[in-house]
N, C-alpha and C positions, 0 to 999 in steps of 0.2 A: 432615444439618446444615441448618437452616432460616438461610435471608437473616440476621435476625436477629442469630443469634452470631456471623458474621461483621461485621457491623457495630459491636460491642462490641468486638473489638481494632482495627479502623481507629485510627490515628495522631490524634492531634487535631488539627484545623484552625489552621494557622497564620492569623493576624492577617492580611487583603491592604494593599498599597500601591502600587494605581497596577498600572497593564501587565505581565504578567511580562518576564524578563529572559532571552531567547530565545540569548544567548552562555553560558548554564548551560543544566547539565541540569533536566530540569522539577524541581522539586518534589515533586512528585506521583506521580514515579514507581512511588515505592516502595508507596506505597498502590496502585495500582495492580496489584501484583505480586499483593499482600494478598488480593483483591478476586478476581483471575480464578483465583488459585489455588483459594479456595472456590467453583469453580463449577463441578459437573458436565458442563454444557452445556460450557464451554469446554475443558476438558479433554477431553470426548468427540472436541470438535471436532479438536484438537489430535492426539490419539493417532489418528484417522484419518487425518491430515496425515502423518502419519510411516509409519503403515504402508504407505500409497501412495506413498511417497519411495523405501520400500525397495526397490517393484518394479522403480524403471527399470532398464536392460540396460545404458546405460554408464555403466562405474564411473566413471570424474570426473566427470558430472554426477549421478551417484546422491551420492556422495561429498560436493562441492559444496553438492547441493540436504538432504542430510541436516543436515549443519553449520549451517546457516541455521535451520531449525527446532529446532535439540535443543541446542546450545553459546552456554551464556550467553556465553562468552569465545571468540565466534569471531573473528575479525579481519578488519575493514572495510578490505582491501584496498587499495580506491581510494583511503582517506582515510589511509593512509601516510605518515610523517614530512614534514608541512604545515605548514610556516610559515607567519607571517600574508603575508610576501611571496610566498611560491610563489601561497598560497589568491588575492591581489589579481592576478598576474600571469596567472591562470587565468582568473578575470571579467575582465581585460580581452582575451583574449583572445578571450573568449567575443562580447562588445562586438564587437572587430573584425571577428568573423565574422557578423556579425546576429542572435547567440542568445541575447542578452541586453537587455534596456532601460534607460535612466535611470543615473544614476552610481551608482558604487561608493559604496553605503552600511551604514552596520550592518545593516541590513534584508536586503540582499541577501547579505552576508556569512554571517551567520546562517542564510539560508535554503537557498543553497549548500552549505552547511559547517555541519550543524548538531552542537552541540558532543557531545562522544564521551568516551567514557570512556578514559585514556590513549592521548586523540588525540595528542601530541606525540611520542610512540614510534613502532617499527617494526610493531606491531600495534592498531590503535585499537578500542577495542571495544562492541559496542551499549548504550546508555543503560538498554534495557529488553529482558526477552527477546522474542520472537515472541508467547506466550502473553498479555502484556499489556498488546500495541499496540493502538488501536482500528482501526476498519475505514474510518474518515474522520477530517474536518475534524468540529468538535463541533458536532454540530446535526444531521451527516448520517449516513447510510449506517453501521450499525454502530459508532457511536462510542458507545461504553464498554470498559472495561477488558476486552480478553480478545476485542472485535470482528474485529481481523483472524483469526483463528482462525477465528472461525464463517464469514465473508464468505469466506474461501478453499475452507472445506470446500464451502459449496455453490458455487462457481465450478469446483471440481474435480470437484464429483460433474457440474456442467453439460457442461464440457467433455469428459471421458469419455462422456454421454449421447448427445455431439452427434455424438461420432465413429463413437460407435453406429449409429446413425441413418443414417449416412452409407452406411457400409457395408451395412445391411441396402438399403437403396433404391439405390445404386449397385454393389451388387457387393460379395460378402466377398473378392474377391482384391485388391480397390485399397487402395493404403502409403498409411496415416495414422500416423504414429509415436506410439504409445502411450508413447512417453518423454517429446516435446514437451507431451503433451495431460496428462500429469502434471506435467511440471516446470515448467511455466511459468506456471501457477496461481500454484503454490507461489514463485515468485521474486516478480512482477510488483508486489506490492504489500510486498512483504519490508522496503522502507526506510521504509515508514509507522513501523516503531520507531525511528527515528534524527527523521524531519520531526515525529509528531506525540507528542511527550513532553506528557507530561503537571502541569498546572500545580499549584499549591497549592492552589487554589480548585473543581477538577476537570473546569476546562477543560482544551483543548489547546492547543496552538502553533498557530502561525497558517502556513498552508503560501504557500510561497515560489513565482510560475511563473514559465516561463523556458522556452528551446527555439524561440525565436525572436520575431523583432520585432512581430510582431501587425498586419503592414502589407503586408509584401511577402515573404513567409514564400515561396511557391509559384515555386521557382527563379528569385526577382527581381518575378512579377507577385503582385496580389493574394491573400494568401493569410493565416491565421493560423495556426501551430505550437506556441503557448504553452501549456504544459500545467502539471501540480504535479510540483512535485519531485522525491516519492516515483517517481514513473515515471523520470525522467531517473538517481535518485540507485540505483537497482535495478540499470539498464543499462551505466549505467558498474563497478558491481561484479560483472558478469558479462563485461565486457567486461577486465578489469583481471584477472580470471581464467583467460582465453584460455579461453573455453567456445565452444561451433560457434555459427556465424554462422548458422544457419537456426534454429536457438535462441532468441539474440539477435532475431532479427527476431519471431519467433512472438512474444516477451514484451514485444517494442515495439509490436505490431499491434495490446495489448489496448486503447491507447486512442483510434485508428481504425484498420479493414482499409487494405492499401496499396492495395485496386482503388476504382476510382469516383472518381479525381483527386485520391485521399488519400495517394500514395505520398510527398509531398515532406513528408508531415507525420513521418512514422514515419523518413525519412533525414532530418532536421533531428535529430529527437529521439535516432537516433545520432550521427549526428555531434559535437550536445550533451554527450552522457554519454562519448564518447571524450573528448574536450579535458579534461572532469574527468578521466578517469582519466588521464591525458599517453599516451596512445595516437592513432597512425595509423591511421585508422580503413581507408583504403583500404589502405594494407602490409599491415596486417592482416586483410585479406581482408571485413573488416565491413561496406564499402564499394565502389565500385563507382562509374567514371565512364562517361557516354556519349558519341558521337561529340562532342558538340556542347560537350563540359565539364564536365558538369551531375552532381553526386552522384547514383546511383541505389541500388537494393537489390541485393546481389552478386548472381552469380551463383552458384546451389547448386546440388545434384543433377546434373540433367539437362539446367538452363540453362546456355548458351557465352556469355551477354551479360546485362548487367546488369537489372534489374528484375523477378525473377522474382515470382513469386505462386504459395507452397504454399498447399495448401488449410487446413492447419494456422494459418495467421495467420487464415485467416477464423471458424476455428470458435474457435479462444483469444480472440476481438475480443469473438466473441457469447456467451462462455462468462461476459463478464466483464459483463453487461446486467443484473443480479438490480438493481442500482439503479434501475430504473425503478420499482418499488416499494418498495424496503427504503427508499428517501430519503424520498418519503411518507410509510411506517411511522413512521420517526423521530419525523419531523415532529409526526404525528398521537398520538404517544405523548408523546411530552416533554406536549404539553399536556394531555391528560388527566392525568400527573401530577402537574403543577401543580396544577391543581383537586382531586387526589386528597388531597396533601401534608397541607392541615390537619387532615384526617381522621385521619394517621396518624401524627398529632403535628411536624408539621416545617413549615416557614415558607418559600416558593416563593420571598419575596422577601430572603434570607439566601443569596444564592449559593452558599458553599462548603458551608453545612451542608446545602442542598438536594441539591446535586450530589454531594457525599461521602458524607452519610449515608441517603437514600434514592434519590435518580435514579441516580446509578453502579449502588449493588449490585443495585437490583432490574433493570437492565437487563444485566448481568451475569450475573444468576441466569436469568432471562428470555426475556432480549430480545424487542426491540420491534417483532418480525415476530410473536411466536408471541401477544403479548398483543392484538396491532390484529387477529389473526384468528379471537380468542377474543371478542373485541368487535364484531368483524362477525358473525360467528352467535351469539351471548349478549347484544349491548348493551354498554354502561358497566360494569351491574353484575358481568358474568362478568368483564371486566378488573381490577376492585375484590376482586373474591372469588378471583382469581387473587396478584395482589398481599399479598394480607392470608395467605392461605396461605403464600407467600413469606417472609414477617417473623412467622410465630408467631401469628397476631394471632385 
């Protein structure tokens, strides 16, 4: 099936007006569905995603991390019968504790609590599956329909390499949990389908950060812990799950290791996603105080006091790096489309028709690592002749 005929059933571009409206589900979603479903790439991506789910050894988090990938109607846990007062009594809580900034507004409401399919029930359920979330915020890293997929598969294939490695130069008898180093791939970026819906025009929602004040984050001294949502909105439904605490931590580590004066950033960011889910983060063993008062990282395994560091959080931290290029990629590909655009009949400067009917699918079909590396050894024109393959042409 060439790009092409998929682009012939896409939906037709609704009319815009102004901002989308970030308390509905995008727009866009459903095209979206449309979109990664015709894509080999993603789906390849995807059916690796599952059969490395199946291997973990324990069954509730095989269970759990299965669910998450395969059930369009899995149930958002955390986001459990939420009224708008519960949802406001939760940001100000959040507020009291330093993990939040600025007042309660639509904006943050939204971003916190982004809206759900039979949110108001005892099962609230994803907007969009796995399959058709992107891998970013629109501009970045994997953003088109079907990107989380692909950005997971290579963070999973990373993270299994890394533990490889480990053991071959330290030793095959030393415990790296070949469950962590599978599931936590697979969780960490999971809420990018709830944060980054997709809009009419074939943009995305705009992500929400939080997780602390950006001033004095670092147990009161200078410090910043603000991150995107998806990370905080992950932990809290893994935490809301009662899944193991070295778990938990390994999938909070991906967006800093706790060593190197980074531990208060990864215990904000739990602490964070407890309060949304209405959990005790230290009863519940998630947490962890020291002499001095001070949240730390629990004690696990073999640690009697708080602050441990598995080896496991460093290799999922580094597992999760492929953006120091794929965001480039992006970058570097949106514009050459652009410029590509009139060639292949379409107008750069028509937003939704740019983004709907050629940038989406060809990046979809694609993606914008495999063309920027066809264009680093071929030029422009292997990009172009890659593309035009793509759509028939």
């Amino acid at each position: 099936m060439t790009l092409f005929r998929w682009v012939l059933v896409v939906v037709p571009v609704a009319a815009l007006s102004g901002a989308a409206d970030q308390s509905k589900m995008g727009e866009g979603n459903a095209r979206a569905v449309m979109l990664s479903a015709g894509s080999p790439r993603i789906q390849q991506a995807h059916s690796y995603l599952r059969s490395q789910a199946m291997r973990i050894q324990d069954g509730k988090l095989r269970a759990n991390t299965t669910s998450i990938l395969v059930d369009p109607d899995v149930c958002v846990t955390s986001k459990a019968v939420l009224t708008v007062q519960k949802k406001e009594a939760i940001l100000k809580k959040l507020q009291n504790e330093g993990l939040i900034t600025s007042t309660i507004d639509d904006r943050m409401l939204n971003g916190v609590f982004p809206p759900l399919r039979d949110e108001a029930g005892e099962c609230p359920k994803l907007p969009q599956p796995y399959t058709s979330a992107p891998g970013s915020g629109f501009g970045g890293h994997h953003s088109h329909p079907g990107g989380l997929a692909v950005h997971a598969s290579f963070n999973l294939t990373n993270a299994l390499s890394l533990a490889q490695g480990y053991r071959q130069v330290y030793g095959p008898d030393v415990f790296i949990s070949e469950d962590l180093m599978i599931a936590a791939p697979l969780w960490h970026d999971w809420a990018k389908t709830m944060v980054f819906q997709w809009n009419s025009d074939g943009t995305e929602f705009a992500e929400y950060n939080f997780g602390g004040n950006g001033k004095t984050d670092a147990w009161g001294g200078a410090g910043d812990s603000r991150t995107g949502a998806h990370h905080i909105l992950g932990l809290a439904e893994i935490i809301k799950r009662g899944l193991p605490a070295e778990f938990l931590v390994t999938v909070a580590s991906a967006h800093a290791s706790p060593a190197s004066g980074n531990e208060y950033k990864v215990v904000n960011w739990i602490r964070t996603a407890a309060i949304v889910a209405g959990v005790d983060a230290v009863s519940a063993g998630y947490l962890g105080k020291d002499p001095q008062g001070r949240f730390r990282l629990p004690a696990v395994r073999s640690w009697s006091e708080p602050g441990n560091l598995l080896v496991e959080y460093m290799l999922h931290h580094l597992s999760d790096a492929d953006f120091v290029w794929t965001g480039p990629a992006a970058s570097a590909v949106d514009q050459a489309l652009k410029k590509l655009s009139t060639k292949f009949g379409f107008d750069a400067g028509n937003i939704a028709e740019f983004n709907n009917q050629f940038r989406n699918p060809v990046l979809a079909h694609l993606t914008a690592e495999r063309l920027l590396i066809l264009q680093g050894n071929g030029g422009e024109a292997a990009l172009a002749a890659e593309v035009a393959k793509a759509l028939g042409r």
